[in-house]
C-alpha positions in Angstrom: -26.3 -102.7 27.5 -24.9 -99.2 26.5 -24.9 -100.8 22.5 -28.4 -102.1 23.0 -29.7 -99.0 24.0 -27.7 -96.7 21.5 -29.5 -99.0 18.7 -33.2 -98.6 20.4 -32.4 -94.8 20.6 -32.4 -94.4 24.2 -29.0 -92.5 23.9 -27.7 -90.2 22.2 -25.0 -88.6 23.8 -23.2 -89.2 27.2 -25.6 -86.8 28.7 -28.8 -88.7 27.8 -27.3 -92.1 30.2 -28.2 -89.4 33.4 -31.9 -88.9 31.3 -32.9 -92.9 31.4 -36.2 -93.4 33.1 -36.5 -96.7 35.1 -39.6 -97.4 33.3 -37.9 -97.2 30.1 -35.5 -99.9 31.0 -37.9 -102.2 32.9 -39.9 -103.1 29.8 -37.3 -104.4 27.7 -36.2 -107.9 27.5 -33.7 -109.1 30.4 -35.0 -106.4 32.3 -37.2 -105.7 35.7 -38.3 -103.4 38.0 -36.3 -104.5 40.2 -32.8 -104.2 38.1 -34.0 -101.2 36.5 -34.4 -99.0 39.3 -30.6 -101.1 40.7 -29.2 -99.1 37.6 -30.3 -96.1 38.0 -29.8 -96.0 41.8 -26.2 -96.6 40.3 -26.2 -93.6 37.5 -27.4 -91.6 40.6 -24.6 -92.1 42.5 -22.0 -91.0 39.5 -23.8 -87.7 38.8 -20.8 -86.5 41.3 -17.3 -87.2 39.6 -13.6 -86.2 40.4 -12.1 -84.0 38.2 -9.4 -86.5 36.6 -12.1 -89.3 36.1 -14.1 -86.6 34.0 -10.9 -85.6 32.1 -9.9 -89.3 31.4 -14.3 -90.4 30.2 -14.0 -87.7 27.5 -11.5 -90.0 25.5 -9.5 -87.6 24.3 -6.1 -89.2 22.0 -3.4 -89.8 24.3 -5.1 -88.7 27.3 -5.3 -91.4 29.8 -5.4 -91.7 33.7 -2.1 -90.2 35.0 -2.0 -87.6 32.0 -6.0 -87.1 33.8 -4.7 -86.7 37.0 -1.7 -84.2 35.2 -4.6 -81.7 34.4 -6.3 -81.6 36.9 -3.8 -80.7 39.5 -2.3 -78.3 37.3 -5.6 -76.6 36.4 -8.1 -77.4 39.4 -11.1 -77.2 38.0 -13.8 -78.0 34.7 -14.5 -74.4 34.5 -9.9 -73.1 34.6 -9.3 -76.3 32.3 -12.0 -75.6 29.8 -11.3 -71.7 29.5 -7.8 -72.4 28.9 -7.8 -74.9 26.6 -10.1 -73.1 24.0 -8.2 -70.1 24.8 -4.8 -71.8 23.6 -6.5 -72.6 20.3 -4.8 -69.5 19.7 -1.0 -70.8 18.9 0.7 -67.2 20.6 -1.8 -67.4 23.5 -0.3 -67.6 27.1 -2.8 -70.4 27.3 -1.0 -72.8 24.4 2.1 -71.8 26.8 1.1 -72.3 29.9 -0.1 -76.3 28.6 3.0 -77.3 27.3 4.7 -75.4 30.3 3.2 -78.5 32.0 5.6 -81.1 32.8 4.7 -84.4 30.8 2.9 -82.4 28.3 4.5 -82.8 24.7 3.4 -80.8 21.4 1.5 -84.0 19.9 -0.7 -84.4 22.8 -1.1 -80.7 23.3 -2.4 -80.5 20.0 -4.6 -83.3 20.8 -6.0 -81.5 24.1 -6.5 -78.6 22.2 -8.5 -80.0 18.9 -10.9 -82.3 21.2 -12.1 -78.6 22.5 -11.8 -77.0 19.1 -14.8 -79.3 17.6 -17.8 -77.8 18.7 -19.5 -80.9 18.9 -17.1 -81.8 21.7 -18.0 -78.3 23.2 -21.8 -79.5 23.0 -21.5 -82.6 24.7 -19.9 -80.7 27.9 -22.3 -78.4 28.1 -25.0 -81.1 28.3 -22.9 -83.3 30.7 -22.9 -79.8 32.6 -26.7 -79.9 33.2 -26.5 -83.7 34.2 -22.9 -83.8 36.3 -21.1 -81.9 39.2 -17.5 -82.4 38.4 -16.2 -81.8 41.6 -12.6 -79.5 41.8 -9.3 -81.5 42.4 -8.9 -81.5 45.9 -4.9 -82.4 47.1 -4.2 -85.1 49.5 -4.1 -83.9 52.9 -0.6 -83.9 53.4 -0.2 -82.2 49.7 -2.8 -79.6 50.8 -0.5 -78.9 54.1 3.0 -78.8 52.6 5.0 -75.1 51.6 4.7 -76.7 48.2 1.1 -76.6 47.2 0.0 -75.2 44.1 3.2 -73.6 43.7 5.0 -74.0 40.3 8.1 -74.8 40.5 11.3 -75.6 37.9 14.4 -77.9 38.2 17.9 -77.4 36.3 20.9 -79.3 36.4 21.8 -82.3 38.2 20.9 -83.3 41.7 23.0 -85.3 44.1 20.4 -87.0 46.3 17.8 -87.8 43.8 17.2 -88.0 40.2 15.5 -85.3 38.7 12.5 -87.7 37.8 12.0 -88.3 41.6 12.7 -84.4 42.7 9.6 -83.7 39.9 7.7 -87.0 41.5 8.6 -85.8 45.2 7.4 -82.1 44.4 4.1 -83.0 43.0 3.2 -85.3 45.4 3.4 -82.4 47.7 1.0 -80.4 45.6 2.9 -78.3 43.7 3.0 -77.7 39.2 6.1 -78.7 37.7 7.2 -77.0 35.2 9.8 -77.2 32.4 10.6 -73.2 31.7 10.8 -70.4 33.9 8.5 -67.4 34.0 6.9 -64.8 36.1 4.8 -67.0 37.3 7.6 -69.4 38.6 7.8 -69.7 42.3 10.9 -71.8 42.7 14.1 -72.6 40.9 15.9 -75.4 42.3 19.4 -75.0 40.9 21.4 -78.1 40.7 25.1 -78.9 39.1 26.2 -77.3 35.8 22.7 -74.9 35.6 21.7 -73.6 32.1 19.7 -70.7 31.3 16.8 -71.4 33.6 18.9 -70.0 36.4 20.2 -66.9 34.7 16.0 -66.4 33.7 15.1 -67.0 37.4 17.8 -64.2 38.3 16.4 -61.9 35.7 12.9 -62.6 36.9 13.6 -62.4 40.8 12.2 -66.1 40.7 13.2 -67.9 44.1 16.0 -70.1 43.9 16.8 -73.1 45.7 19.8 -74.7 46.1 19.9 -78.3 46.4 19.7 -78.2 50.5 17.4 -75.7 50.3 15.1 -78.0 48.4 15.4 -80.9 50.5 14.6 -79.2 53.5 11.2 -77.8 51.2 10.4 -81.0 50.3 10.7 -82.4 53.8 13.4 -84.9 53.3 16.7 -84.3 55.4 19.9 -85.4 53.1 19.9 -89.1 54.8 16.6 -89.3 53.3 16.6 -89.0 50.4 17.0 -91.2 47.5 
């Protein structure tokens, strides 16, 4: 249906799918009254969207649903994630930083992120999908939005006895909080495992928080039995 109407010129752009009039469809052959106004009844109901479901529709090179999900914790909202990202078309900007500060965010998909907002084509179609669309701010789950650990940003060095560091990084953001790979002023933890580099020596320098490996586990709500 989407192809049939792109070559009959009903759309456009992603914007113009919220513009359909039932009385446009309801003409055309295979179509009704009745199944007409079903579909738009149905586009109705989608002018409200999460924020990671918006993030993973634009189609942006290697941005699928759990890199979707990725942004929009870290970010929140449309209005952050957008501001940011054409901010860090500047390669020295805090903004280029802070996205590849994001754990799970590499250089080649960075670059990606940051070139779908560079086109201003791209910035077009967002601002039309802005007059059609509420893209509604990422909300944690409930127990994420009641842990110590929401929003806070938080980095892990060296090696952990009771869990892997994939599953400390898993654990943390399930509980709402960023993780990151470096440590700045903006750091709210440091959990500092076995044979620590440099992050802990930064985190010293910056009067960052550290946490020792206990510490953590009693943060992250699992007693030592627990985990793993």
């Amino acid at each position: 249906h989407i192809s049939a109407f792109w070559q009959d010129e009903l759309i456009r752009q992603p914007g113009d799918i919220f513009r359909l009039k039932p009385e446009d469809i309801a003409k055309r052959e295979g179509w009704g009254e009745v199944s007409a106004n079903k579909l738009i009844a149905a586009i109705e109901e989608r002018r409200r969207i999460s924020l990671d479901r918006f993030i993973n529709a634009l189609g942006i090179p290697q941005v699928g649903q759990a890199t979707a999900r990725l942004l929009a914790r870290h970010y929140r909202s449309l209005a952050h994630w957008r501001s940011e990202m054409e901010a860090a078309q500047d390669p020295e900007s805090p903004a280029r930083a802070h996205l590849l500060d994001v754990h799970g965010i590499g250089e080649d998909m960075a670059a990606d992120i940051i070139g779908f907002f560079a086109e201003p084509h791209n910035r077009a179609v967002l601002d039309d999908l802005a007059r059609e669309v509420t893209v509604l701010d990422y909300e944690a789950p409930t127990q994420a939005s009641q842990s110590p650990l929401a929003g806070k940003t938080i980095v892990f060095t060296g090696g952990l006895e009771a869990m892997s560091r994939s599953e400390a990084k898993a654990r943390a953001e399930a509980l709402g909080a960023n993780v990151a790979s470096s440590v700045s002023a903006k750091t709210d933890y440091v959990v500092i495992g076995a044979d620590a580099g440099s992050k802990a020596a930064k985190a010293a320098a910056l009067g960052v928080t550290t946490l020792d490996e206990a510490a953590w586990l009693e943060l992250a709500g699992l007693a030592p039995a627990e985990a793993g």
